[in-house]
NUDO-327753 format. One record per residue: x, y, z of N, C-alpha, C in turn; residue in one letter. Coordinates in steps of 0.05 Angstrom, whole numbers, plus 5000, padded with zeros to 4 digits. Example, Ala and Ser with C-alpha at 12.3 -4.5 7.8 and 13.67 -1.06 7.14 Angstrom:
REM NUDO-327753
526448865156524649105156526449345156A;525749555142527349795143525850015157S;
END
This chain:
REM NUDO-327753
805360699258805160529234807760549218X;808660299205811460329193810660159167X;811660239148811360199112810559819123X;812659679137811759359135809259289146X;808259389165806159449180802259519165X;803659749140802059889134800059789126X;800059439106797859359089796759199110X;798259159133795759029159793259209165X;794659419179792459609187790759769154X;790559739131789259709116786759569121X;788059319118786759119116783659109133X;784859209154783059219183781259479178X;782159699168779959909160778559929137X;778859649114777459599095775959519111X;774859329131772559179142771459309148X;772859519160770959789179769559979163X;771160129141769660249123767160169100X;768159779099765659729081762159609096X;763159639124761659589146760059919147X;761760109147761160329146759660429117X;758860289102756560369082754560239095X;754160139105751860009114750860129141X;752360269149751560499179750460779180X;751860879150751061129144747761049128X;747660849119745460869103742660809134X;742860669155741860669168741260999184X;743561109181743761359193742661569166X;742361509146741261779133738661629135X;737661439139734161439138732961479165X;734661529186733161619209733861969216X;735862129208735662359212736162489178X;736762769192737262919161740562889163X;740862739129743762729130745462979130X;745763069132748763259125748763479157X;745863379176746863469200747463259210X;747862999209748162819223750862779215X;751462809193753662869176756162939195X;755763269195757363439208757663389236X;755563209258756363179280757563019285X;757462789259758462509258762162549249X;761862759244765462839233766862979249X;764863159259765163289288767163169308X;764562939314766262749341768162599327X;768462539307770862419303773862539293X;772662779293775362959293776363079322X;774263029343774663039364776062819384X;775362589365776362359382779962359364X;779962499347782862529333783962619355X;783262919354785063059377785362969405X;783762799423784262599442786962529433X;786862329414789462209413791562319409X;791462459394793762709389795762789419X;792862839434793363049467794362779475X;793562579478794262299495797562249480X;797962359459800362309454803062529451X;801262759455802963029463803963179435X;801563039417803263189394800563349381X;798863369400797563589386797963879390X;798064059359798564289356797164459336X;796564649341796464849322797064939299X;795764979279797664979250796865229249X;799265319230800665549224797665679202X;798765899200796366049176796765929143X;799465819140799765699113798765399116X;799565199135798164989140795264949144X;793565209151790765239155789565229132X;791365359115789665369088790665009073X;792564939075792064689062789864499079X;790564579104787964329111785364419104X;784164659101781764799092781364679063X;783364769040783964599016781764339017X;784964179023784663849017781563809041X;779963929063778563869079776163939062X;776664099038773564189018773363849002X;775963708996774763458977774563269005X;775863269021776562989037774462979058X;773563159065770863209081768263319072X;767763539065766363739054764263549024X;766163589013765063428993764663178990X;766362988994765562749000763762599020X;763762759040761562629060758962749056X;759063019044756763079027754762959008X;756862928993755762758965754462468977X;756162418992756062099000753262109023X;752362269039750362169056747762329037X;748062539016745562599002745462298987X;747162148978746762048955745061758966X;746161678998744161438997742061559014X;741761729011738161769007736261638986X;738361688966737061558938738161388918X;739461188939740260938928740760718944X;742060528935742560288958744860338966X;745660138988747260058998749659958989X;748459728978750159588952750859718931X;749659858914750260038890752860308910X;752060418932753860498942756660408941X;756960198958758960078956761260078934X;759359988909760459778892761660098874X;760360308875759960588860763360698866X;763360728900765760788916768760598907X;767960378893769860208891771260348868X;770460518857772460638831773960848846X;773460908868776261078882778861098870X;780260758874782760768861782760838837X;781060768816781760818779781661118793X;780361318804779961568808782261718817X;782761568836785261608849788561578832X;788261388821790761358791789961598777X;787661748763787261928747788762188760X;787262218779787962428792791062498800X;792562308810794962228808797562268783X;795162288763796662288732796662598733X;793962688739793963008734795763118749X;795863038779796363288808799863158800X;800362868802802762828809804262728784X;803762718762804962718737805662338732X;804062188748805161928751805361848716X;805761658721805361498693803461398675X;803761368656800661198641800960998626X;799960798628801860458621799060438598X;800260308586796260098571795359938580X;796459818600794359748621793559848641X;794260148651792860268663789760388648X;790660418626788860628609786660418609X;787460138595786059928599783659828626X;785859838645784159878664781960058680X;782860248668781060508666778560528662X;779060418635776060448618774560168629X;776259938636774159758645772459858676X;773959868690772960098719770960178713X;770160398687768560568681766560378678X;767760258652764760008647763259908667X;764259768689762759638706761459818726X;762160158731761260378743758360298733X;759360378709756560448690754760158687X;755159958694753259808693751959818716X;754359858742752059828774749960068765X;750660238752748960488760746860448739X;745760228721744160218707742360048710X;744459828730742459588740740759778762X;741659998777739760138797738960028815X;736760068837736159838858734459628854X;733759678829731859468830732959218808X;735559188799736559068772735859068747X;733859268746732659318718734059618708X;734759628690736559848670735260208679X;736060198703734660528704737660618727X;737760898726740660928745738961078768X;739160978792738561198815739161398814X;736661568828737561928826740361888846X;740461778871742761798889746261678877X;745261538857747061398848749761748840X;748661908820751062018811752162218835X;750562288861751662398885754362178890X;753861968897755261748902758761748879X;757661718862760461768835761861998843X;760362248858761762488860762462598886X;761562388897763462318927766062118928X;765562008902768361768905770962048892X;770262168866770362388850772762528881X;771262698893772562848913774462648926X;773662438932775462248954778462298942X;778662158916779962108899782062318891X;781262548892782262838888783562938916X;783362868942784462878968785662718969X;786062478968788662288971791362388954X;790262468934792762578925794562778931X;791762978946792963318954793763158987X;793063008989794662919018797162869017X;798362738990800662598976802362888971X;800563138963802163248942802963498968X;801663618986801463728998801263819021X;801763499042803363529070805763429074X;807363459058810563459066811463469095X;811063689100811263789125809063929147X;807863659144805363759170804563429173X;804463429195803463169221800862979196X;800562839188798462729175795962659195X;797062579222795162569244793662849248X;795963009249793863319257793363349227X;792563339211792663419187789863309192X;789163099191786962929187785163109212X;786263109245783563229260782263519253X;784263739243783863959233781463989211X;782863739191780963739180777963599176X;777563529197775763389201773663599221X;775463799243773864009253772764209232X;774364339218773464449189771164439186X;772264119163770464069152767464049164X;767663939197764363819202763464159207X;765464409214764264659214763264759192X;764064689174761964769145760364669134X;760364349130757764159130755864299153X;756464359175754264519186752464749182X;754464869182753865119157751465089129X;752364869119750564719102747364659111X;748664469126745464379140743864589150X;744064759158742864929173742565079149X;743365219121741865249099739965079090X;740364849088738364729071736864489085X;737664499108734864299120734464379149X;732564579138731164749172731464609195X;730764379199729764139221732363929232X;734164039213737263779216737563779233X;738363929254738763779277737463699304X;734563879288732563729307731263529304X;732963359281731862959277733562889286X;735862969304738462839316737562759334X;735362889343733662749375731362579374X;731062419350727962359347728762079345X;731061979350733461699330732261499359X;732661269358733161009379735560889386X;735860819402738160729423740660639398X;739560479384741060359376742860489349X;740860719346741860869320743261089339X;744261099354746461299369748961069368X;747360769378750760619373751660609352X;751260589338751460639305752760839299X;751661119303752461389308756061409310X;756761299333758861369352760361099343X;760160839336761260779327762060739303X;760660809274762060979245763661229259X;762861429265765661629272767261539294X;767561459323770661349326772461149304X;770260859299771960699288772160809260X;770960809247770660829211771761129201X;770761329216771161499207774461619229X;774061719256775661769266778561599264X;778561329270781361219276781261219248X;779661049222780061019192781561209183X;780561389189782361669170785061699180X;785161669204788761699212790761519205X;789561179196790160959191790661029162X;789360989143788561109113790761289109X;790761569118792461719103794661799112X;795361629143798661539145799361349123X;797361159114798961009095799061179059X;797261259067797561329033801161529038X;801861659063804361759066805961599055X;806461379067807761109062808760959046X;805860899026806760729003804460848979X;804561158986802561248956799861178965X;798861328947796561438938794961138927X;795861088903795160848893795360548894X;797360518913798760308918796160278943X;795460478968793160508981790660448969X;790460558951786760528946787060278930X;788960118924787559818912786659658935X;787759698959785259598987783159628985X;781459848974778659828967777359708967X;778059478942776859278938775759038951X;777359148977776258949006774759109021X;774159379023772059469026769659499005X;769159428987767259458962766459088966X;767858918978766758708984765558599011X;766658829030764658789051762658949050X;762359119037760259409037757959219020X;757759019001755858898991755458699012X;756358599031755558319029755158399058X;755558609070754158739091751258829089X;752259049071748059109061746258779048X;747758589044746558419029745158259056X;747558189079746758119100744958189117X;745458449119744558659147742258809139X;742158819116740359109107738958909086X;738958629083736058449060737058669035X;738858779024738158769002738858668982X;737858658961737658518936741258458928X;741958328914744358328894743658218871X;744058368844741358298812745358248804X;744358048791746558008765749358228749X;747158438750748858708739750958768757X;749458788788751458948801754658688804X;753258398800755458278803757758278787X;756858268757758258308735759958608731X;758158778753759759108748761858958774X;761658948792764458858812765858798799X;765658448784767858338779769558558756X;768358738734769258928731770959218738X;769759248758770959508782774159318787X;773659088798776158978815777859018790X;777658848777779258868744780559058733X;778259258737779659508732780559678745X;780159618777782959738807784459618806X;784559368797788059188793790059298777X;787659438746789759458725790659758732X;789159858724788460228726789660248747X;790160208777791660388792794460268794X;795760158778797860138773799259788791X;797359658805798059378810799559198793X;797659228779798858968752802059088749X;802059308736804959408729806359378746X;806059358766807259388795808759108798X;806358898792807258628802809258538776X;808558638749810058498732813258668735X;814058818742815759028746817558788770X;815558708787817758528815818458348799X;816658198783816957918767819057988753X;819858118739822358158716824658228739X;824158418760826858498778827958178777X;826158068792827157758813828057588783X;827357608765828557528743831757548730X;832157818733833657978731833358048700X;830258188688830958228677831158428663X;
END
C-alpha cells in the first residue's frame, strides 16, 4: 500500500467493517461472546501470519517490541473487541454502528492528549456536536423511545479503546513492521480474551459447537475479511496519512453498518438515530480535523 493508494483500500474496508456489525451481532446471539471473540481474533491473527510467511517477512519481536504490542493489543484487541461483542448483547445493530461512528472525534481527542496535535474551534466545535448526536442514538435506544440500552455504554467504550490504539499505533511503532505488529497483536490479544472467557462464562466454548452452517460462514468470514486483512489495511494507513486523517473513513462504515442491520437484520431506524448520524458525520468532518484540512488546501491553491 502506498500514501496514493491508501484512501482506496479504505474505502473497501469501510464496507467490510460496517458489514461486520452486522456479523458479530449475528455471532454474539448464537454463542457466548468473548469466546467466540477470542477464536474469532485468533484465526485472524493466524491468517496475518500466513501472509507475513507467504511474504517472508514474518518475525519475531524483540522483548521491547513485545511489550508495545502487549500495550497497544490491551486497547486495540483486548478491550475493544471486548466491550464491542458484550455490548451487542444488549443493543442493536444500528445503535452499534452509529455509537462506533464517534471513533474519529475519539480518535482527534486522543491524538490531542498522546500526540500534542492541535485544537482549532472547529474542532472543539465538532467535538461537542459528535457528542450530541452520540447522546441522542443512545437515548433513542432500540426501540426510539428516550431510554439508553444497557449494551449501548459497552459499545461507547469499545469505540473509547479503539480510539486510544490508533494513536499508540501512530505514536509507538516507529520501528516495527505494522503488519507484524497487527498479527502479534492479535495472537495476544485473542490469548487473553481467552483467559477472560473461561473466567466468566463456564460454557464459552462449548456454544462454539451448538452454531449452524451458516453461522461458521459468518464466523471465518468477519475474521479473514473484516477483521484479519481490515486490520493490516487500517493501520498501514493510519502509518501513512495519520491517525485522523484515517478514521474520517468511518463514516462509510457507520453508513453501511445501519443500512446493513436495517437490510439484513429488519431492524428498526426511529428518527433519533437518524438525526444522531447526520450529527456524528458533522461532527467527524469537523472534530477530526477535515474541515481544517480542506480549508488549509483552499487558501494554499489560493496562495493565500
Amino acid at each position: 500500500m502506498t500514501q496514493s493508494n491508501a484512501y482506496v483500500w479504505l474505502v473497501s474496508i469501510m464496507v467490510a467493517w460496517g458489514l461486520n456489525v452486522v456479523a458479530l451481532k449475528v455471532l454474539v446471539e448464537a454463542f457466548s461472546p468473548v469466546a467466540m471473540t477470542s477464536l474469532r481474533i485468533f484465526t485472524a491473527g493466524l491468517a496475518v501470519m500466513a501472509v507475513l510467511a507467504i511474504q517472508k517477512k514474518l518475525a519475531i519481536p524483540s522483548a521491547k517490541q513485545l511489550g508495545i504490542i502487549v500495550l497497544i493489543g490491551l486497547f486495540n484487541i483486548v478491550g475493544h473487541h471486548y466491550f464491542l461483542s458484550v455490548g451487542l448483547k444488549g443493543t442493536t445493530a444500528v445503535n452499534t454502528g452509529l455509537i462506533l461512528g464517534l471513533i474519529p472525534i475519539l480518535t482527534a481527542i486522543a491524538a490531542l492528549i498522546f500526540l500534542k496535535a492541535s485544537l482549532t474551534p472547529l474542532k472543539i466545535m465538532g467535538i461537542l456536536i459528535g457528542f450530541g448526536g452520540v447522546a441522542l442514538v443512545m437515548m433513542a435506544g432500540s426501540t426510539g423511545e428516550f431510554s439508553i440500552a444497557a449494551g449501548d455504554w459497552f459499545i461507547l467504550l469499545a469505540a473509547v479503546t479503539q480510539a486510544i490504539s490508533f494513536v499508540l499505533i501512530k505514536k509507538m511503532t516507529v520501528d516495527l513492521n505494522v503488519i507484524v505488529l497487527t498479527g502479534w497483536m492479535m495472537i495476544t490479544g485473542s490469548i487473553i480474551l481467552g483467559i477472560i472467557s473461561l473466567l466468566t462464562e463456564p460454557s464459552g466454548y462449548a456454544s462454539l459447537l451448538t452454531g449452524e452452517g451458516y453461522h461458521y460462514a459468518v464466523f471465518f468470514a468477519s475474521a479473514f475479511i473484516a477483521t484479519g486483512i481490515g486490520h493490516m489495511i487500517y493501520n498501514n494507513a493510519i502509518r501513512l496519512i495519520g491517525p485522523s486523517e484515517a478514521a474520517v473513513f468511518t463514516n462509510l462504515n457507520l453508513l453501511f453498518s445501519i443500512t446493513g442491520a436495517a437490510i439484513l437484520l429488519n431492524e428498526p431506524v426511529f428518527v433519533g438515530q437518524i438525526v444522531g448520524f447526520l450529527l456524528i458525520v458533522a461532527g467527524v468532518l469537523s472534530g477530526s480535523g477535515a474541515v481544517d484540512h480542506w480549508i488549509r488546501s483552499r487558501q494554499l491553491k489560493r496562495g493565500v
